[in-house]
C-alpha positions in Angstrom: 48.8 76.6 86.5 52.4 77.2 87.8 51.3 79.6 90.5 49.1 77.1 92.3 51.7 74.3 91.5 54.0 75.8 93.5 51.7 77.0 96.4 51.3 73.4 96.4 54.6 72.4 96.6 55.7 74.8 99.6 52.4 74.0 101.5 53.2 70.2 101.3 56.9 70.8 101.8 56.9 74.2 103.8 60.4 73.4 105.0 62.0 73.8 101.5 61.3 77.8 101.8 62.6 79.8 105.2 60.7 82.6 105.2 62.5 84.9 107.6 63.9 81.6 110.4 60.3 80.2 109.5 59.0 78.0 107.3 56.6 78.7 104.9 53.2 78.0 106.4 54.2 80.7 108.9 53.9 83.5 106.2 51.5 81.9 104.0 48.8 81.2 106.9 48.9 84.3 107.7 48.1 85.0 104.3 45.6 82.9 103.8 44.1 84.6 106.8 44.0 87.2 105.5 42.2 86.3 102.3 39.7 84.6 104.1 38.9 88.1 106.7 39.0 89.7 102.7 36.4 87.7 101.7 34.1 88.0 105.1 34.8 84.6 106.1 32.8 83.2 103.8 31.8 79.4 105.1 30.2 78.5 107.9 31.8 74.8 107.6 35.0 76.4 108.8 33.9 78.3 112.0 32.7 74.4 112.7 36.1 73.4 111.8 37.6 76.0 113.9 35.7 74.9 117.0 36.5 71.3 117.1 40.4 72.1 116.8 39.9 74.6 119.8 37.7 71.6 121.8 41.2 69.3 121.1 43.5 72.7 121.9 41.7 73.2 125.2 41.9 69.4 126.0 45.8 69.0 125.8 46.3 72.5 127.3 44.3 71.5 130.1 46.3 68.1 130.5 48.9 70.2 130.3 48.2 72.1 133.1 46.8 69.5 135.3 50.4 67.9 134.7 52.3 71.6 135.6 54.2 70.7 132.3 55.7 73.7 130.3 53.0 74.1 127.6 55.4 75.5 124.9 54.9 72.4 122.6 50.8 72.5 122.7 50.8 76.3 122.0 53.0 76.1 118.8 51.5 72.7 117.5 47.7 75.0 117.3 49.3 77.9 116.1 51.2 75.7 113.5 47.6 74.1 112.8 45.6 77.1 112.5 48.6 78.4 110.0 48.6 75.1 108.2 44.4 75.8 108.0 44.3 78.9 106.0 47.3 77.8 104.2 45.1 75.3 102.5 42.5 77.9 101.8 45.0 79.7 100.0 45.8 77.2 98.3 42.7 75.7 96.9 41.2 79.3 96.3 44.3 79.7 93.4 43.6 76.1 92.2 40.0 77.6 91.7 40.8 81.0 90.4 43.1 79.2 87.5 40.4 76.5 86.8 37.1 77.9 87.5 35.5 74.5 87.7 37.9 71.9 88.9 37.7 68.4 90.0 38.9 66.1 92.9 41.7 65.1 90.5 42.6 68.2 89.1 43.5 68.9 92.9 44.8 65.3 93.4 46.9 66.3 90.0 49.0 68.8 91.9 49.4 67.1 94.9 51.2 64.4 92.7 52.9 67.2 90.4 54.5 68.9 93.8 55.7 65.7 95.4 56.8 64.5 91.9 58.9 68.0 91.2 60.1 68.1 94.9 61.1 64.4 94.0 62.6 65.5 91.3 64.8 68.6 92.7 65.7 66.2 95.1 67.6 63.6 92.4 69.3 66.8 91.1 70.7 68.1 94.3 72.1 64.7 94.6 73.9 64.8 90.9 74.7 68.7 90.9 76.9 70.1 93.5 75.8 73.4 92.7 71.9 72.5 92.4 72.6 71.1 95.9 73.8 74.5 97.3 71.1 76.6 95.4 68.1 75.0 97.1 69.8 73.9 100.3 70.4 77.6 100.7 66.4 78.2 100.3 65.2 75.8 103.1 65.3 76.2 106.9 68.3 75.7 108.0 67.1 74.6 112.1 66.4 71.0 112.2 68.7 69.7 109.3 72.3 71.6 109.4 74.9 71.1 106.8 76.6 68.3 109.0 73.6 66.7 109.6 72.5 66.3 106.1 76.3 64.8 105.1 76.3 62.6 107.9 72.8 61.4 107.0 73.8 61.4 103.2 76.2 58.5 103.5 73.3 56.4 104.0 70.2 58.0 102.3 69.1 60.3 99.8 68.7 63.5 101.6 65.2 65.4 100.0 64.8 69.2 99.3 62.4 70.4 102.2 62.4 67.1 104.4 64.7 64.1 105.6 64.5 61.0 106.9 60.8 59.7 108.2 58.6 62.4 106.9 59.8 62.2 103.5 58.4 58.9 103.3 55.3 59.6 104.6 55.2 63.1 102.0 56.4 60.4 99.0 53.6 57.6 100.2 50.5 60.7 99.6 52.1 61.2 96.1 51.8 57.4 95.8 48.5 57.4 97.2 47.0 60.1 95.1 48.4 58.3 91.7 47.2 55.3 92.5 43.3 56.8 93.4 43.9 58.9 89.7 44.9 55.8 87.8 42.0 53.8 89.2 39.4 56.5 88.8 40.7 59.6 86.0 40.1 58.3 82.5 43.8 59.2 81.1 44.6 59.7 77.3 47.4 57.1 76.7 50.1 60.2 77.2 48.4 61.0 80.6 48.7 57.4 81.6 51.6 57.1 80.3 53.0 60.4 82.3 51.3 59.3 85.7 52.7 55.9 85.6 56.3 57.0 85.4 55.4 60.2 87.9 53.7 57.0 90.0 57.8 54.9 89.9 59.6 57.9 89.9 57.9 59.1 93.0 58.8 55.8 94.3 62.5 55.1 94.3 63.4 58.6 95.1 60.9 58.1 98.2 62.4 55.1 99.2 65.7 56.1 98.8 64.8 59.1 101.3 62.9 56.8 103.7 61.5 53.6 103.7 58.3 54.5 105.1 57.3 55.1 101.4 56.8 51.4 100.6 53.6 52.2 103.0 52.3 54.6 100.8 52.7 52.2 98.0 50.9 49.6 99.7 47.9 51.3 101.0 47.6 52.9 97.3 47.2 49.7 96.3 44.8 48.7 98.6 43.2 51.8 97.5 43.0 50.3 93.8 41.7 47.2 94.9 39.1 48.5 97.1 37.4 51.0 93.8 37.9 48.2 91.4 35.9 45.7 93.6 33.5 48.8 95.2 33.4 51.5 92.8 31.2 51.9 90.0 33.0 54.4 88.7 36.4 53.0 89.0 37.7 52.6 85.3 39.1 49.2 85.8 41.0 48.3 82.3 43.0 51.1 83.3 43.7 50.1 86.5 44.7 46.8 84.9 47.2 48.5 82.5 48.4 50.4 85.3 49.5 46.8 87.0 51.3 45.5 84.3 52.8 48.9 83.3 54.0 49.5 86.5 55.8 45.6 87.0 58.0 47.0 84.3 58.5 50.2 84.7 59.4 49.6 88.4 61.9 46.4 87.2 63.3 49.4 84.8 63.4 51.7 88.1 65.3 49.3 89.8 68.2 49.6 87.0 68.1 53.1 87.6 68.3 52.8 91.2 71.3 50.6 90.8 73.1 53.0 88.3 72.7 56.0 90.6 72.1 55.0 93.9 74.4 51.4 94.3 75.8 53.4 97.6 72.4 53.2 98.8 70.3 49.8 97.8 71.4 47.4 100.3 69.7 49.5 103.1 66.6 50.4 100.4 65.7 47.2 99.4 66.6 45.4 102.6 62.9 44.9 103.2 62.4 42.9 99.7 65.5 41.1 100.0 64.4 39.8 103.3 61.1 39.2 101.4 62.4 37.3 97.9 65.4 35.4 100.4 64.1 34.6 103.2 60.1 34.8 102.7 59.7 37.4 105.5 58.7 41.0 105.5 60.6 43.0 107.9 63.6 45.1 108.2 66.2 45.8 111.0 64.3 48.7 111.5 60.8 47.0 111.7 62.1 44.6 114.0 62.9 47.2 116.5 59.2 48.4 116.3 58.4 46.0 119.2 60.3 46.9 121.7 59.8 50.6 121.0 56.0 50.7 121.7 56.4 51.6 125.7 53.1 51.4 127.2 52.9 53.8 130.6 52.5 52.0 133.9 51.0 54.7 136.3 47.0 55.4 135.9 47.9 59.2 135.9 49.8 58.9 132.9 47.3 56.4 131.0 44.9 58.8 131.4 46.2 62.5 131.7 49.7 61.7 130.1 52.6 63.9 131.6 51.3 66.9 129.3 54.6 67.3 127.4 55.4 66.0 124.3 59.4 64.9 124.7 61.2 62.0 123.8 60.3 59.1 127.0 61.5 56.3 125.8 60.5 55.8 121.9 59.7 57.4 118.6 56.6 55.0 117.9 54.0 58.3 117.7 51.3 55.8 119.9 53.4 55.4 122.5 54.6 59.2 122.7 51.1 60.1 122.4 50.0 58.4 125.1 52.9 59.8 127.0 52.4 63.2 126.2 48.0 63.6 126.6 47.0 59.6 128.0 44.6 57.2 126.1 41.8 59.5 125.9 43.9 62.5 124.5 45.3 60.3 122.1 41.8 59.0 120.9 40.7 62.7 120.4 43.9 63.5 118.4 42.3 61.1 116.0 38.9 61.7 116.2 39.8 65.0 115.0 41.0 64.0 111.8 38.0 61.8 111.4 35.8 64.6 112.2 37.7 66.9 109.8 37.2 64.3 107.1 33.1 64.3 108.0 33.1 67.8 107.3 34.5 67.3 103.7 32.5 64.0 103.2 30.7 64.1 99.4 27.8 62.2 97.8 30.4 60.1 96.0 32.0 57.0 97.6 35.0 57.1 95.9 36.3 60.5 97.2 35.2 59.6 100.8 37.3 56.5 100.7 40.9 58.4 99.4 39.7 60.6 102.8 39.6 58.0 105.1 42.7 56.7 103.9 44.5 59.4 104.5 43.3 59.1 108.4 44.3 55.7 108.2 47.6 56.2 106.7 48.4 58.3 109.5 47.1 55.9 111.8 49.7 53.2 110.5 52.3 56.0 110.1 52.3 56.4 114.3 53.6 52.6 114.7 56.7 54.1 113.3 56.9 58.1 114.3 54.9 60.4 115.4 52.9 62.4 112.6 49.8 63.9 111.5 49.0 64.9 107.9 46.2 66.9 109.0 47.2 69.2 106.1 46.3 67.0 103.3 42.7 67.0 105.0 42.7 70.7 105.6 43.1 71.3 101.5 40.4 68.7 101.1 38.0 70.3 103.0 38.4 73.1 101.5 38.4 71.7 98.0 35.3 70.7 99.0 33.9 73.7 100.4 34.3 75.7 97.3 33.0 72.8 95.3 30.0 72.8 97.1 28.9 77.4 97.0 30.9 77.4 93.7 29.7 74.9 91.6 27.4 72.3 93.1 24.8 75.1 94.9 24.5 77.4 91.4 24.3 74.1 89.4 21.1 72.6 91.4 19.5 76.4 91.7 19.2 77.4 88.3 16.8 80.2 88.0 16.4 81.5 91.5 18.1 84.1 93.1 21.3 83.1 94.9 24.3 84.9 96.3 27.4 83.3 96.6 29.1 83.6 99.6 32.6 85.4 98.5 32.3 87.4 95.6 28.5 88.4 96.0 28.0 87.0 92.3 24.3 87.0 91.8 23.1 84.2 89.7 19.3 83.2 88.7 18.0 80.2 90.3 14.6 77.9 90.4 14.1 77.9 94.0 
């Protein structure tokens, strides 16, 4: 299980391993590539995949052009797709070749074991001078230099792989996919146990790298809410546990936070002091939201954008968006990820749902940066795709012949 654990890791945090200048996913996508040719491109899903990412490639080059914009920025964010795509199939294919026959969770389980070790690593580097050195030798070195990470570490806890916004958003998936396993994985009391604390440590060390992870916390709880009320399959005394569990465990995290991190909790927990003191949710940050989301003025740009994705004004991901491709380009960036998320749809409601709210989590993210977590989506639809020729197609066809699509196994079927 360690092998996959860490493919895992470095393909949610491919920043935390340079791989000759490059981060991981350049290497590994190549890789997976290369598998995939190995195996004579086995699923048809993916050539459907494929074709709707080219459809949005073709659609911002082309704005691009029309604009006479350097198209540097649209090239390397498909290549950087496509490499993040069969990245995921490598991935996935280990978590199969270890478990034969896993489950959603047992995928969601090292999604949440790779964001809770990187979490981890990360609290270490912070205590241990020389663990610091070790690991911040292994990342890339490009977008976060030495000076920029001491600078920055005055203020924040500075993560193994990632900094400032992004490590939120990595943390709130970890939070996400614990909350969807507490609410629907029937745990042993040491499993609960161990996913609860994984659940608060993932937390404060998120929060203490960005506050964007008190977003992942909230929507995993809407998450819970949503099974419990919805779900038929939703184990709801656990998910009850899991509340009061976690109102102590996060009041005995807080401690912790204290203890270790005193430098840093004024600016963490601005956003609940606000709350508890003055009854309103915000942050200095938050405030400045408003005035960030810059809306274009000229019809050209509303709907062809300027066709290059540089810095006009704001950070807010909608209003660079709109800047970079127009309304319309900016609708398709999404509908991709909803499209992506059709492709891996199941028969059971419960999976669907932690899909969609992965789109939707990236849909709040963009009020505050601009991000896509298209890879999460990627690994679940391959997940998926293997489920369904390598368990779910020779389960239903018992005593018929039927030929998987990678290995050629033959097995006996009723059809």
């Amino acid at each position: 299980m360690l092998i996959p654990l860490i493919l895992m890791f470095y393909f949610i945090y491919p920043q935390a391993l340079s791989v000759n200048g490059s981060s991981f996913v350049a290497l590994a996508g190549m890789v997976g590539l290369g598998l995939y040719a190995y195996h004579r491109f086995p699923f048809r899903e993916v050539v459907t995949a494929l074709a709707a990412l080219f459809v949005l490639f073709f659609i911002y080059y082309s704005l691009s052009w029309i604009n006479k914009a350097p198209d540097g920025y649209t090239i390397g964010y498909f290549r950087t797709q496509i490499a993040w795509f069969f990245t995921a199939y490598m991935v996935v294919l280990s978590i199969f070749k270890v478990h034969k026959k896993p489950t959603f969770n047992t995928f969601l389980l090292y999604v949440v074991g790779a964001i809770t070790l990187q979490s981890l690593i990360t609290f270490l580097m912070y205590l241990n001078e020389g663990i610091h050195d070790f690991f911040f030798s292994l990342q890339m070195q490009g977008e976060y230099t030495e000076e920029v990470m001491n600078e920055a570490g005055g203020q924040r806890l500075m993560g193994y792989g990632i900094g400032f916004f992004g490590a939120g958003a990595l943390s709130g998936i970890g939070l996400i996919a614990a909350s969807y396993l507490l609410i629907r994985m029937k745990l042993s009391t040491k499993g609960f146990v161990l996913l609860v604390a994984c659940y608060v440590f993932m937390f404060y060390i998120g929060l203490f790298m960005a506050r964007t992870t008190v977003v992942g916390m909230a929507l995993g709880l809407v998450l819970i809410a949503v099974l419990y009320l919805k779900d038929d399959k939703s184990v709801k005394k656990q998910a009850k546990k899991f509340i009061i569990a976690s109102f102590f465990l996060m009041f005995a995290g807080y401690i912790f936070a204290m203890f270790y991190f005193s430098g840093f909790s004024t600016w963490a927990f601005e956003l609940f002091t606000n709350l508890f003191e003055h009854g309103r949710l915000e942050t200095k940050s938050s405030n400045g939201l408003e005035e960030m989301l810059i809306f274009p003025e000229d019809l050209h740009t509303i709907v062809f954008g300027r066709g290059d994705m540089g810095f006009w004004g704001s950070d807010v991901g909608y209003s660079r968006l709109i800047f970079y491709v127009g309304i319309p380009g900016t609708i398709f960036f999404f509908l991709y990820q909803f499209f992506i998320t059709k492709l891996s749809s199941t028969k059971d409601w419960g999976v669907n749902t932690f899909a969609l709210t992965m789109v939707l989590y990236t849909m709040i993210l963009n009020f505050k940066g601009w991000i896509d977590l298209n890879f999460i989506l990627y690994s679940i639809f391959f997940f998926f795709v293997f489920y369904k020729y390598y368990i779910y197609y020779p389960k239903i066809h018992m005593e018929k012949e039927f030929v998987l699509p990678k290995f050629k196994t033959t097995v006996k079927t009723t059809e």
